[in-house]
C-alpha positions in Angstrom: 0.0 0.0 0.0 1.0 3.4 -0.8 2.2 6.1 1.9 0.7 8.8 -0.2 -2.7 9.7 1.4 -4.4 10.2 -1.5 -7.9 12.5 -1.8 -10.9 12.7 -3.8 -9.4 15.1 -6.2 -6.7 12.8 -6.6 -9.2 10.3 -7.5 -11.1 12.3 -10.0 -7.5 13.6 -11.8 -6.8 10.1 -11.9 -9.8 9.4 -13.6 -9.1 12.2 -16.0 -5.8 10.9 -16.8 -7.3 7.4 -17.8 -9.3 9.1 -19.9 -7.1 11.9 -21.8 -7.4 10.9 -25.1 -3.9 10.8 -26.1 -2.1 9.6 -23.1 -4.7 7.6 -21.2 -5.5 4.2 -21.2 -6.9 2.6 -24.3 -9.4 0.1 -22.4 -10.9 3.0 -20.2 -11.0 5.3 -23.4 -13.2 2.5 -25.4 -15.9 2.2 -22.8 -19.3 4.3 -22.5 -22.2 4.5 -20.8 -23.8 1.9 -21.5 -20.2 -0.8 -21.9 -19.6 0.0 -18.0 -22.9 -0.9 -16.7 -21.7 -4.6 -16.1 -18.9 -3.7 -14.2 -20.8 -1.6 -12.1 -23.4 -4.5 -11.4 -20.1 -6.7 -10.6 -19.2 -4.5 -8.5 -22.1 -3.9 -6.0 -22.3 -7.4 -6.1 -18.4 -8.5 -5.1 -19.5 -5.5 -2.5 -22.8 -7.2 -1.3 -20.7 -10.4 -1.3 -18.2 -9.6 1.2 -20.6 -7.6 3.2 -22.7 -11.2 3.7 -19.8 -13.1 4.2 -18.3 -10.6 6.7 -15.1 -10.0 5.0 -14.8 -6.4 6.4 -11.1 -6.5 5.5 -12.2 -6.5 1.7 -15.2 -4.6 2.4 -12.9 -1.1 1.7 -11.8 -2.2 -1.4 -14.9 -3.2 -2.9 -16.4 0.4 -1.6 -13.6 2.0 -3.9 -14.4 -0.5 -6.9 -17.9 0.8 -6.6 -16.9 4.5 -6.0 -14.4 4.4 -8.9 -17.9 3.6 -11.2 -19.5 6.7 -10.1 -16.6 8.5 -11.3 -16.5 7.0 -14.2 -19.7 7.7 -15.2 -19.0 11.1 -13.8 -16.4 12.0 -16.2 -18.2 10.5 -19.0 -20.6 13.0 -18.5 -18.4 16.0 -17.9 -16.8 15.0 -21.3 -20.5 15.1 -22.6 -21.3 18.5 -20.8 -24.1 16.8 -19.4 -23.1 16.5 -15.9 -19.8 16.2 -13.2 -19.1 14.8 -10.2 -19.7 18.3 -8.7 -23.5 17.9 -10.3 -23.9 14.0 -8.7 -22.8 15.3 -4.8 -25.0 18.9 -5.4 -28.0 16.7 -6.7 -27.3 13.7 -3.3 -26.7 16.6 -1.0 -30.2 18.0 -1.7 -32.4 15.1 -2.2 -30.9 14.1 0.9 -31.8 17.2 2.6 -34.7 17.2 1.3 -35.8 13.5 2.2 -34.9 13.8 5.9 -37.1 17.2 7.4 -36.9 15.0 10.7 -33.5 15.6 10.9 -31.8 18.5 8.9 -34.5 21.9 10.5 -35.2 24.1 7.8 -33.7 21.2 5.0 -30.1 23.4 6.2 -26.9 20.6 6.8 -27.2 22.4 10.7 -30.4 22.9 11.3 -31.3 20.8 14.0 -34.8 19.1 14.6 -35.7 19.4 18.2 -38.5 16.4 18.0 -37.3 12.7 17.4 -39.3 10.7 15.2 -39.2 6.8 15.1 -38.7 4.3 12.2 -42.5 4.0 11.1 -42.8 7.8 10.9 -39.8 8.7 9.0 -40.3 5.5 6.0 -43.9 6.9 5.8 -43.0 10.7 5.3 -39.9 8.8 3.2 -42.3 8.0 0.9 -44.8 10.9 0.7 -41.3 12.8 -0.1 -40.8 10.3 -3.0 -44.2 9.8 -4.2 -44.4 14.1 -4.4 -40.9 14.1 -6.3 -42.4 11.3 -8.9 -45.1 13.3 -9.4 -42.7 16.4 -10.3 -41.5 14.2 -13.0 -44.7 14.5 -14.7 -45.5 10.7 -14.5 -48.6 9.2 -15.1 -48.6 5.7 -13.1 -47.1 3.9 -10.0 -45.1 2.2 -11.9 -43.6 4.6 -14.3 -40.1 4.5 -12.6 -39.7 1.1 -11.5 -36.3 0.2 -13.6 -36.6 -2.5 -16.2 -33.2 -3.5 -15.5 -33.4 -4.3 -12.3 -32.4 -8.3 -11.4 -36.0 -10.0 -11.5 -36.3 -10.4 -8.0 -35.7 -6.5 -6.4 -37.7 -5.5 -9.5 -40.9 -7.4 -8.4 -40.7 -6.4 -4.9 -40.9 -2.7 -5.6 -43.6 -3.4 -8.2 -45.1 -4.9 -5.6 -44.9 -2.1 -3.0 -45.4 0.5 -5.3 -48.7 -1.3 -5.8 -49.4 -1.9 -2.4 -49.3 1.9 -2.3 -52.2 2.9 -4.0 -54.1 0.4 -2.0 -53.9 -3.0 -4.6 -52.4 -5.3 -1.8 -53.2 -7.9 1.2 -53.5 -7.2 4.4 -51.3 -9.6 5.6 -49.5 -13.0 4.9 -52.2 -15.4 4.8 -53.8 -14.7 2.0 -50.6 -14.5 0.0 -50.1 -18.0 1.5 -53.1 -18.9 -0.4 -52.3 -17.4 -3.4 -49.3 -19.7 -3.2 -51.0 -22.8 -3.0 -53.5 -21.9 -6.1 -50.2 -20.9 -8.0 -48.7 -24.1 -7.0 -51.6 -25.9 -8.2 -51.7 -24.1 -11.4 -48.3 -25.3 -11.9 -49.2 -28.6 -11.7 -51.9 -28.2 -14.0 -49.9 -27.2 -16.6 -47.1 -29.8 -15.9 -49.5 -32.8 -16.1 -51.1 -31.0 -19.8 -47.0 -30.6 -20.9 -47.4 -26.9 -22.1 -43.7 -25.1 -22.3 -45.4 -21.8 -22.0 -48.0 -22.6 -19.7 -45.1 -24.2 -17.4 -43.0 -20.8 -17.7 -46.1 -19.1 -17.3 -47.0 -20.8 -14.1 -43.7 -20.8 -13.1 -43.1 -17.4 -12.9 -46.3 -17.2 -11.2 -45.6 -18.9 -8.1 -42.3 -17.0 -7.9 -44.1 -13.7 -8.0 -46.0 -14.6 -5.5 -42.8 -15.9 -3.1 -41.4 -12.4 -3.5 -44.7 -11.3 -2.6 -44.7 -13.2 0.9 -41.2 -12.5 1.2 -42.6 -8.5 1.5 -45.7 -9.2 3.7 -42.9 -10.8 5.6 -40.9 -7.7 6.0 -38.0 -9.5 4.6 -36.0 -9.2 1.3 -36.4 -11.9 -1.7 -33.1 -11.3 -3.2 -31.4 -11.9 0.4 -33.4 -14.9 1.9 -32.8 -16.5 -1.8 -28.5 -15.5 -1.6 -28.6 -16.9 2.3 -30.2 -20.3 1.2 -27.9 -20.5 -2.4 -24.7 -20.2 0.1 -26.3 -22.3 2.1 -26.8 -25.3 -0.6 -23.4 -24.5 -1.7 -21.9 -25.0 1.7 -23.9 -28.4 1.8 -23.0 -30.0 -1.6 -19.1 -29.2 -1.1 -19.2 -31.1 2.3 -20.8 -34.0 0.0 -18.5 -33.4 -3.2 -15.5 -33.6 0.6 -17.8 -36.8 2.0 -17.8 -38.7 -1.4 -14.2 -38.1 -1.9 -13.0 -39.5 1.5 -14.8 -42.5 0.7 -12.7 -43.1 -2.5 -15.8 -42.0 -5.0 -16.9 -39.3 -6.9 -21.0 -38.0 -6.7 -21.4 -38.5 -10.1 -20.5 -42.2 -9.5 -23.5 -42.6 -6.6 -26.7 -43.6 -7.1 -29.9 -41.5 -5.9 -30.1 -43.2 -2.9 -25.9 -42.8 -1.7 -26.6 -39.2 -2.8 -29.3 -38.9 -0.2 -27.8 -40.3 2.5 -24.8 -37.7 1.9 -27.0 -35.2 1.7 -29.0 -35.5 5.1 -25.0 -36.2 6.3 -24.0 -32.9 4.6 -27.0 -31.5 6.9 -26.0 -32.9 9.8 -22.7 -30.8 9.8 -23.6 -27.8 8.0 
């Protein structure tokens, strides 16, 4: 590691540099808009990543992996004269300001709010705050904003909430526990009649609805479903670790040895 202490304006010369079109680098002169946003989903990933796995000494790293997109984009549209870093903190500073009257009195950085407010207060003046700026946008539905691009599962909880908002929603869990079993049931249907597009149909149905419970649950889809995929992961290693101790290979086992590795695999994990 370097004994320079490096600063943000370091960072964003650095960025320039990369990007100087006769002595910068060719890979970070190619890219665009649109040829970065993989990397930037990478990196909030690799981020989330060590976050769950409590790798805090990474954690700092994959923060400035993350940051070093925002800049990137930054520059791309200073070079545009669209926008600059300066524009990105000046627009965060004030929709920050302006999302939190329960803290900053007077939406001044100082200003100090006398009266504390809990949790349930400030996420439903949150979304007032939210709801008024969509509407400043000139949009016509609920739904206008929610991005298309979002991973399926994020993207059908807030179409769900945003829903749930203008009053199309359940009251509580058991009747999305319902839903599930008539979805489930549906799937079979279309199983036993051997429609493709029924089955995908179907399908997505039931998985829908999941997210759906996962949100009358107060907990998030894309989580629970990362917990349980490190989870099975965990498991079949300890098989794949099981199997080779005994001199075989799963692929070599029957459905039967499999099981019995897998309720072992269990048992220890």
């Amino acid at each position: 590691m370097s004994d320079t202490n490096y600063t943000l304006v370091d960072l964003l010369r650095i960025m320039e540099r990369l990007r100087d079109p006769e002595h910068g680098c060719p890979w970070d002169l190619a890219q665009d808009f649109q040829s970065i946003v993989p990397s930037t989903l990478e990196e909030c990933y690799e981020l989330a990543a060590a976050i769950e796995a409590g790798d805090y000494e990474h954690v700092a790293d994959e923060l400035g992996d993350v940051l070093f997109q925002v800049v990137f984009y930054a520059q791309l549209g200073r070079e545009q004269g669209r926008f600059d870093f300066s524009s990105v903190v000046q627009s965060l500073c004030a929709k920050l300001l302006r999302r939190h009257p329960h803290v900053f009195a007077d939406g001044a950085i100082e200003g100090i709010v006398e009266r504390r407010t809990d949790t349930g207060e400030v996420k439903e003046r949150w979304e007032a705050i939210k709801a008024s700026e969509r509407a400043g946008r000139a949009q016509h539905g609920a739904l206008d904003d929610v991005p298309v691009s979002l991973p399926a599962l994020p993207r059908a909880q807030k179409l769900q909430k945003r829903a749930a908002r203008v009053g199309f929603d359940w009251p509580e869990a058991s009747p999305v526990l319902a839903k599930l079993d008539e979805e489930v049931r549906e799937l079979r249907e279309a199983l036993e009649i051997a429609d493709p597009g029924a089955v995908e149909e179907e399908l997505g149905d039931v998985l829908f609805t999941l997210v759906n419970l996962a949100r009358h649950l107060k907990l998030d889809a894309e989580s629970a479903l990362r917990r349980s995929s490190s989870k099975f992961e965990t498991r079949f290693r300890t098989m794949e670790q099981l199997a080779r101790s005994s001199g075989a290979a799963l692929e070599e086992l029957d459905e039967q040895a499999l099981d019995a590795l897998w309720e072992r695999a269990k048992a220890e994990r």
